[in-house]
C-alpha positions in Angstrom: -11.1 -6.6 11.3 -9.1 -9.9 10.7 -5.6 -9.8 12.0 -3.8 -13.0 10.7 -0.4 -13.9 11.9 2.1 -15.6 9.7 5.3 -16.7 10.4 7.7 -14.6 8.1 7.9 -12.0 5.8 7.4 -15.2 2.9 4.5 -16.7 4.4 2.4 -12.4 4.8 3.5 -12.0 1.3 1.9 -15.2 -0.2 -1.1 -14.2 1.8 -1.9 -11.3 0.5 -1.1 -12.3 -2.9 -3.5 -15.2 -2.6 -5.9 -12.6 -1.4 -5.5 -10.4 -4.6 -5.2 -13.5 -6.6 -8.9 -14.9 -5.7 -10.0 -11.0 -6.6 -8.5 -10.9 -9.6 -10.2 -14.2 -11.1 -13.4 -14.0 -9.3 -13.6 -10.1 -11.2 -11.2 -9.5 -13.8 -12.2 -5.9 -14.0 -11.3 -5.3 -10.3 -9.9 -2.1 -9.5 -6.6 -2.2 -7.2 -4.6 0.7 -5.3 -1.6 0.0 -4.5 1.7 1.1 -2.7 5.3 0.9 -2.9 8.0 0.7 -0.3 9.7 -2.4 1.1 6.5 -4.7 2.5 4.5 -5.2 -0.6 7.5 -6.1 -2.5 7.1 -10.5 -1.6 3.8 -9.8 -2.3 4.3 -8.0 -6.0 7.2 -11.0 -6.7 4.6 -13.7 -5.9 1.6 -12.6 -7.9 4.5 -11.8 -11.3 5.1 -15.7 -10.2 1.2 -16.8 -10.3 1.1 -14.5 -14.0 3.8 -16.5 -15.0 3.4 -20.0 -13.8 -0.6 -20.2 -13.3 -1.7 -17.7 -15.8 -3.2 -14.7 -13.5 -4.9 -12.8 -15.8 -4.1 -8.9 -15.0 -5.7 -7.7 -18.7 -8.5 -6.2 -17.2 -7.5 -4.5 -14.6 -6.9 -0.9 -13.4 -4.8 0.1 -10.7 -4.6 3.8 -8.4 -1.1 3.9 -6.7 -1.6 5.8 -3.3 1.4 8.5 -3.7 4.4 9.9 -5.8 7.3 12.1 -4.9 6.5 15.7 -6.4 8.5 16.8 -8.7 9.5 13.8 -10.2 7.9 11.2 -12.1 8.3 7.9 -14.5 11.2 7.5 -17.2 11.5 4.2 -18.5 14.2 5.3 -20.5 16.4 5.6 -17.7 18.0 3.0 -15.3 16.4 1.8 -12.3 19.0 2.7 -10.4 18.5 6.7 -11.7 15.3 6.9 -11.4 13.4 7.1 -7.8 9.9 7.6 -8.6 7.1 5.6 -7.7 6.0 5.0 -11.0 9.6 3.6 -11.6 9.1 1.4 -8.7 5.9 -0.1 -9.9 7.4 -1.0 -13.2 10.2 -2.5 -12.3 8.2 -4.1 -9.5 4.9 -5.5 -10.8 3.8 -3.6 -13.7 6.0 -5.7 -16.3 5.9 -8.9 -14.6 2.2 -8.9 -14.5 2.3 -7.5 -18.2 -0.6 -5.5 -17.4 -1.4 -2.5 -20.3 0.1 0.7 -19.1 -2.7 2.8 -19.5 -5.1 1.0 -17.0 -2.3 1.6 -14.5 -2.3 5.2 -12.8 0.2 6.7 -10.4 0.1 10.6 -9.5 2.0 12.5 -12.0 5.2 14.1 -10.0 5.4 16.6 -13.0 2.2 18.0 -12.6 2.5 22.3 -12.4 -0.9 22.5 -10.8 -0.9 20.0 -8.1 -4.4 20.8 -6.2 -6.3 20.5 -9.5 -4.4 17.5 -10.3 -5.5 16.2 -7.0 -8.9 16.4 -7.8 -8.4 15.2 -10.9 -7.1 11.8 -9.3 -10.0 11.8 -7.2 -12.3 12.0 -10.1 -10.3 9.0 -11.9 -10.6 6.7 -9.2 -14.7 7.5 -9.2 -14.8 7.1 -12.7 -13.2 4.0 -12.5 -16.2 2.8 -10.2 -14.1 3.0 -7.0 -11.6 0.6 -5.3 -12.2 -2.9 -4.8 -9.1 -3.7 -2.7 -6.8 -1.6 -1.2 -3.8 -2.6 0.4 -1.7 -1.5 2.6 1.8 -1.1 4.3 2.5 1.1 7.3 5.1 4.1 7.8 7.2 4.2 10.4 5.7 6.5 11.7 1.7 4.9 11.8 1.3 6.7 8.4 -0.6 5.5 5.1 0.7 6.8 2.1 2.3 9.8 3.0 -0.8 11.1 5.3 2.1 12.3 7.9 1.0 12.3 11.5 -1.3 15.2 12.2 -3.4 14.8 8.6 -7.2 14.8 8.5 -8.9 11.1 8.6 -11.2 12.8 6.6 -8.4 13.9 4.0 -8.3 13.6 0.7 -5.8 13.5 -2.3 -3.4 15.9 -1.7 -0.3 17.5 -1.4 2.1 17.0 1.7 5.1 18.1 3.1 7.2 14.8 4.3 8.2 14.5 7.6 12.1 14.1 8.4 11.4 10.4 9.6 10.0 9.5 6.2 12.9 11.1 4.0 15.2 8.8 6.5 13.1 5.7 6.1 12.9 6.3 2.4 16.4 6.9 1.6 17.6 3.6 1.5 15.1 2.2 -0.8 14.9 4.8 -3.2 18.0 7.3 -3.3 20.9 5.6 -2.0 21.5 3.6 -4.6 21.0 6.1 -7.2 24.6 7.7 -5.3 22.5 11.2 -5.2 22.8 13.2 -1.8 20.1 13.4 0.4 19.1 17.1 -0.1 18.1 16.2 -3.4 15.3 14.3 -2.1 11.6 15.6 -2.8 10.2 17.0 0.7 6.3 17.4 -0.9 4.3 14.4 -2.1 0.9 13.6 -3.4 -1.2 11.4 -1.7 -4.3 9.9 -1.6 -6.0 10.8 1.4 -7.2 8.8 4.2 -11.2 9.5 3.5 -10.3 8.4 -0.1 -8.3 5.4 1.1 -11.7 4.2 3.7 -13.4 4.3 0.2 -12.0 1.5 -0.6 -14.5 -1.7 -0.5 -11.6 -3.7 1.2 -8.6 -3.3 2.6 -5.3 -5.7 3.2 -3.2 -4.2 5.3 0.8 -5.3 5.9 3.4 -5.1 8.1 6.7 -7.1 8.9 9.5 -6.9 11.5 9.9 -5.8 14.7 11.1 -2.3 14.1 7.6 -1.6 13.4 5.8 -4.0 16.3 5.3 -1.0 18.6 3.6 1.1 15.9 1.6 -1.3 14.2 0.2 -2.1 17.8 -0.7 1.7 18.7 -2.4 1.4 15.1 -4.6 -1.5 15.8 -5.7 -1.5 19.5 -4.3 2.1 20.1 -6.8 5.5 20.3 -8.2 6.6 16.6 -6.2 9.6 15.9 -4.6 11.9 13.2 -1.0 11.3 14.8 -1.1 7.9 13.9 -3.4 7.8 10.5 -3.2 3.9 10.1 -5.5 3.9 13.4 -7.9 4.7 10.6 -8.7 1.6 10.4 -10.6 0.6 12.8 -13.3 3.3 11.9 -13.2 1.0 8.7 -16.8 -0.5 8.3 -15.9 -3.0 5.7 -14.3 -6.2 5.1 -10.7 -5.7 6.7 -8.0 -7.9 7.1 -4.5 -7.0 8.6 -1.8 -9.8 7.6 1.6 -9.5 10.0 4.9 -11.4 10.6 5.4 -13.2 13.9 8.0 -10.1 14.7 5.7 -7.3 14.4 2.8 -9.0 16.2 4.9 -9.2 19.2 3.5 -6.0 21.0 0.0 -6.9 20.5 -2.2 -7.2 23.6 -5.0 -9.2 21.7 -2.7 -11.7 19.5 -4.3 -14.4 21.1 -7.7 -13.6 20.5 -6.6 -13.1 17.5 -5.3 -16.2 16.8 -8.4 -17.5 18.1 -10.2 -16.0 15.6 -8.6 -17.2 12.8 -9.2 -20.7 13.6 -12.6 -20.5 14.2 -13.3 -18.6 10.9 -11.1 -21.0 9.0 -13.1 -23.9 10.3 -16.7 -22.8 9.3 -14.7 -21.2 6.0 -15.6 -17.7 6.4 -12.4 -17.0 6.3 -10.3 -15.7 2.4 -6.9 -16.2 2.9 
């Protein structure tokens, strides 16, 4: 596992985009999963930026979002502001920045009425698709990926779940408050990709920024492996890893200057993609 330290939210966003970008031209039929919240946002502005400016060629690729509130789902005939769903999010996002076709592009359908086969279904999509190439990554604020809540299987996969009250909170902002709706109104289930579907993956970026998440991300990476905190998943990951973090939230890590350490070497013999 690569942990690279950056100095700001700007600098981890380019990053990872850079990351992606290299991806994305070395196989243009890559397949990408991909979440929402605040984090990847820098990210998603920079690589609309290298479509736009240096020609990033997204034609070819197929993307598997990681989650979507049940019982809602994608209207683009409505207003940002009135619609919360993922899909929404991704749109508005990346989706028509990057002016990838809408139908290589999947999210989990909100609407669905029978949400365990759907599940399956989604499962059976991202096989069909020939599996992930890249998967990144934020973290909850409560160590989760996705919406695998504390206490889920790291053998779980896609699936319906019941949000925890931390996650409505954390969510709130970003997605209903500015919609003016109340916060009853807000889904309490989810489906998610799983955390045995998410290890799938043939690499991972992970991402985190700020310090209201340093003790978390900490107890993720150098913490026990356990199903309270499922981002601690990762380090049962056997694959090419890398974990790209703010100055802020790297504060609470024990090994951030081995890590550091590591960096340089790799960077010097170029072993190192960033």
């Amino acid at each position: 596992m690569d942990v690279l330290i950056r100095n700001n939210y700007k600098d981890m966003s380019l990053c990872a985009a850079r990351i992606i970008a290299a991806l994305v031209r070395e196989k243009p039929n890559a397949v990408l999963g991909l979440p929402t919240g605040s984090t990847p946002i820098g990210t998603y502005k920079e690589l609309v930026r290298m479509h736009r400016e240096e020609g990033l060629d997204f034609s070819g690729i197929t993307t598997f979002n990681l989650d979507e509130y049940l019982g809602i789902g994608k209207d683009l005939s409505k207003p940002y502001a009135q619609d919360q769903s993922y899909a929404r999010f991704m749109w508005e996002e990346l989706f028509k920045g990057i002016e990838i076709p809408l139908e290589q592009t999947h999210v989990p359908d909100g609407w669905t009425k029978t949400p365990e086969a759907y599940c399956a279904q989604y499962e059976d999509a991202i096989r069909q698709a020939g599996g992930i190439d890249l998967q990144l990554l934020g973290i909850g604020g409560n160590g989760h990926w996705g919406f695998n809540e504390p206490g889920t299987s790291l053998a779980s996969r896609t699936q319906v779940v019941t949000l925890t009250q931390q996650t409505l909170d954390d969510n709130w902002a970003l997605f209903y408050s500015k919609a003016g709706g109340r916060r009853e109104e807000m889904p309490h289930f989810a489906i998610t990709m799983g955390i045995g579907t998410i290890l799938e993956a043939r690499r991972i970026v992970m991402l985190a920024s700020g310090s209201g998440k340093a003790e978390i991300v900490a107890r993720a990476l150098e913490g026990p492996v356990t199903a309270q905190v499922t981002a601690s998943a990762i380090q049962l990951y056997p694959g090419n890893t890398t974990v790209i973090l703010d100055e802020e939230v790297a504060a609470k890590l024990s090994r951030i200057d081995y890590y550091r350490h590591v960096e340089r070497v790799k960077a010097q013999y170029h072993t190192l993609l960033y």
